[in-house]
KEKE-3310 file (N, C-alpha, C; in steps of 0.2 Angstrom, whole numbers, plus 5000, padded with zeros to 4 digits):
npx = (4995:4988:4985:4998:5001:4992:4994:5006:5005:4996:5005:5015:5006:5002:5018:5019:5009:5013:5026:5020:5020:5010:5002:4998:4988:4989:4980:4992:5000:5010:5014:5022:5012:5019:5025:5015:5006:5015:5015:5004:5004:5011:5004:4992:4998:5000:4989:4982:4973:4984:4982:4991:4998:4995:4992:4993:4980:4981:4991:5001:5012:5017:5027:5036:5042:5054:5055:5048:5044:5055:5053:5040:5045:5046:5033:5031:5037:5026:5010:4999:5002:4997:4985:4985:4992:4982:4972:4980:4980:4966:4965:4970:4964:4959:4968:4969:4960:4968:4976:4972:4965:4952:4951:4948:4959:4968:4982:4991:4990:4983)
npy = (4927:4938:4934:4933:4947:4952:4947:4951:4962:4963:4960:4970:4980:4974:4970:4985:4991:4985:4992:5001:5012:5009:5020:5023:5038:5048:5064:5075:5067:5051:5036:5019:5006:4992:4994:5000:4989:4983:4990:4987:4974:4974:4981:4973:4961:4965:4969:4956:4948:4941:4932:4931:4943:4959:4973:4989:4997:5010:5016:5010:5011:5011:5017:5012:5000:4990:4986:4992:5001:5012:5024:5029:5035:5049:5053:5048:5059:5066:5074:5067:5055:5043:5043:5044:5032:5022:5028:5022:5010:5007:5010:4999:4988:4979:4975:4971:4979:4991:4988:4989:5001:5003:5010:5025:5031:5026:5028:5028:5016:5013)
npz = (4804:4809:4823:4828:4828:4834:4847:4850:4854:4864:4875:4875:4879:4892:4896:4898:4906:4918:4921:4926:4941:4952:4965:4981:4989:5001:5006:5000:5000:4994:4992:4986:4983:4986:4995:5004:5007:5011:5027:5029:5032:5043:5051:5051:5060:5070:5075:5079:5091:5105:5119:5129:5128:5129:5121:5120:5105:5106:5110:5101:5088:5071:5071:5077:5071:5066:5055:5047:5031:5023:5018:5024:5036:5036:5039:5052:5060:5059:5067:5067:5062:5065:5063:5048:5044:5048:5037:5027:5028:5027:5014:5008:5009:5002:4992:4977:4974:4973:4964:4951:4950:4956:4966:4976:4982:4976:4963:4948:4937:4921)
capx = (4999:4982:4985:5001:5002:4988:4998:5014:5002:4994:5011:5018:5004:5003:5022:5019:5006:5016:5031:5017:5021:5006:5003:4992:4989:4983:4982:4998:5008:5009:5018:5021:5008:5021:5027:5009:5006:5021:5012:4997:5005:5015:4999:4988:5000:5000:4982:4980:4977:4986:4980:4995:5000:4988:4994:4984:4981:4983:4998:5005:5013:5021:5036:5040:5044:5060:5054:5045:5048:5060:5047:5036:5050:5046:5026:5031:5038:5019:5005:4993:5006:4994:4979:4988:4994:4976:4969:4982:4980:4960:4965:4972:4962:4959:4974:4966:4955:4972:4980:4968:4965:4945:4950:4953:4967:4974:4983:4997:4991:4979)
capy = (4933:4943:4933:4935:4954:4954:4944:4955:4970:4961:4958:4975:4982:4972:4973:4992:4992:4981:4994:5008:5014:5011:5021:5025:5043:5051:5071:5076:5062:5047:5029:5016:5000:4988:4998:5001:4983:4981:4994:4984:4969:4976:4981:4968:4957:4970:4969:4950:4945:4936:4931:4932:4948:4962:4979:4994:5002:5020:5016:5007:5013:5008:5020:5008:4995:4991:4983:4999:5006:5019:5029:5031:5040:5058:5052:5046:5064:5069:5073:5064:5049:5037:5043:5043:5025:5018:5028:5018:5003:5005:5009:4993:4983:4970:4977:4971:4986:4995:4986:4990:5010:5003:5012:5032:5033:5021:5030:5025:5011:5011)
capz = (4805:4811:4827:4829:4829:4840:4855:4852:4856:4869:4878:4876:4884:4895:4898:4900:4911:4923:4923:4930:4947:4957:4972:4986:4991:5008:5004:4998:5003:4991:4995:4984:4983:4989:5003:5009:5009:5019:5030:5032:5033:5051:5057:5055:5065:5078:5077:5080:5097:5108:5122:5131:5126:5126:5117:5117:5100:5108:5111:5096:5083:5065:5068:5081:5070:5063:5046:5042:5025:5024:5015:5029:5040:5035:5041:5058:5064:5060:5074:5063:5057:5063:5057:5041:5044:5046:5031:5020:5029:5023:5006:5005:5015:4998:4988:4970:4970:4972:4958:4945:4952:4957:4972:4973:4984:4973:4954:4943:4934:4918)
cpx = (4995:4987:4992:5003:4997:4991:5004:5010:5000:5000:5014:5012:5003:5011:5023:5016:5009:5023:5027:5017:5015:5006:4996:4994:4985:4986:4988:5003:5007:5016:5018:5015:5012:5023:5021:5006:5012:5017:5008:4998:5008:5009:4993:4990:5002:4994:4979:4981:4979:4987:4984:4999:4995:4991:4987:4985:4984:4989:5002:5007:5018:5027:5038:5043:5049:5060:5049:5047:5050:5055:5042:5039:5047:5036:5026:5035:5031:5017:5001:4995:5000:4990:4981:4989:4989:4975:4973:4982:4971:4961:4967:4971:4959:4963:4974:4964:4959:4974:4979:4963:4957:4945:4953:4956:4972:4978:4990:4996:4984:4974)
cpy = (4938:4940:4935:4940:4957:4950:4949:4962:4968:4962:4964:4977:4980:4972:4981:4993:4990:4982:5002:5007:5015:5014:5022:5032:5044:5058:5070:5071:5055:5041:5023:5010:4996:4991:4999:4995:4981:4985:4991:4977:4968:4977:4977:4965:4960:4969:4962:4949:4939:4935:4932:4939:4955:4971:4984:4998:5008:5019:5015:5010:5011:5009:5015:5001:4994:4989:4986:5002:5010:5025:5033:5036:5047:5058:5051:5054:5069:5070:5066:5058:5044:5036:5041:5036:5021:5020:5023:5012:5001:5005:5005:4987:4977:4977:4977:4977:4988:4994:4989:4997:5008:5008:5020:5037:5030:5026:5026:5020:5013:5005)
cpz = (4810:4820:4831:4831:4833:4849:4857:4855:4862:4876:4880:4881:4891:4902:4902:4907:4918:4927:4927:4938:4950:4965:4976:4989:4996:5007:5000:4997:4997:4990:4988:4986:4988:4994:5009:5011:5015:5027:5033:5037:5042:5055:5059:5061:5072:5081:5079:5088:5100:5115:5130:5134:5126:5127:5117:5110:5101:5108:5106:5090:5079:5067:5075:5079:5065:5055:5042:5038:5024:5022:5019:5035:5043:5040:5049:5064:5063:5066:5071:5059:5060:5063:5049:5038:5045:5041:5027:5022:5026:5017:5004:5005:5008:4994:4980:4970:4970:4965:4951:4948:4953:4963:4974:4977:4981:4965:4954:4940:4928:4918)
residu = (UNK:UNK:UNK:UNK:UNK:UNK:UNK:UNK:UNK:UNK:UNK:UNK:UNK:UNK:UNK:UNK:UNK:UNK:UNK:UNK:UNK:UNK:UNK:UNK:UNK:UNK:UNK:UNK:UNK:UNK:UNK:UNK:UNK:UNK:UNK:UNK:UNK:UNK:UNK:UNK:UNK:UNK:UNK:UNK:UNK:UNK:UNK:UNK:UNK:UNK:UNK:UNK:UNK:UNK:UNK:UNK:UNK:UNK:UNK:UNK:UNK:UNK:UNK:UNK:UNK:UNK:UNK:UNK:UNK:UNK:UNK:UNK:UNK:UNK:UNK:UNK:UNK:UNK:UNK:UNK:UNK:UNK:UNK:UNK:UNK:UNK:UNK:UNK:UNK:UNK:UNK:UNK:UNK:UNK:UNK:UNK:UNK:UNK:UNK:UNK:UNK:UNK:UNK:UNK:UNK:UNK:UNK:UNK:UNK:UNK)
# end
């Protein structure tokens, strides 16, 4: 029984902790976890070169991508949108340390 009533605790917490809203904050501004991964995700592959193709950073920017997450909108009429759009691409740069708030742009998760 002992065990039993220690798996159903295990599960709920568990469960709970699973419906916390992790985010990533830069000052003021804070983004969900999955949206800032999407975030990263667009800019790696910007950042990858290709041989063919040769982009200059200076020039490049998130808000020019259509499968940018709505969230980031209101960041992209910034001066400093992408300043802003690197710092959370480092705060993300291994994602784990987000998950489990190792990281302190990371909150919302015990």
């Amino acid at each position: 029984m002992k065990g039993f009533v220690f798996f159903t605790i295990l599960a709920v917490l568990l469960l709970v902790h699973s419906s916390q809203a992790v985010y990533v904050q830069d000052g003021d501004l804070k983004f969900p976890l999955e949206s800032v991964k999407k975030l990263k995700k667009l800019m790696d592959e910007i950042n990858r070169v290709n041989p063919r193709m040769v982009l200059s950073r200076a020039r490049y920017s998130p808000c020019d991508e259509k499968d940018l997450p709505e969230e980031f909108q209101p960041v992209c009429k910034r001066e400093d949108a992408l300043a802003i759009f690197e710092r959370l691409n480092l705060a993300v740069r291994e994602d784990y340390l987000c998950e489990i708030c190792a990281n302190a742009a990371c909150a919302g998760c015990f």
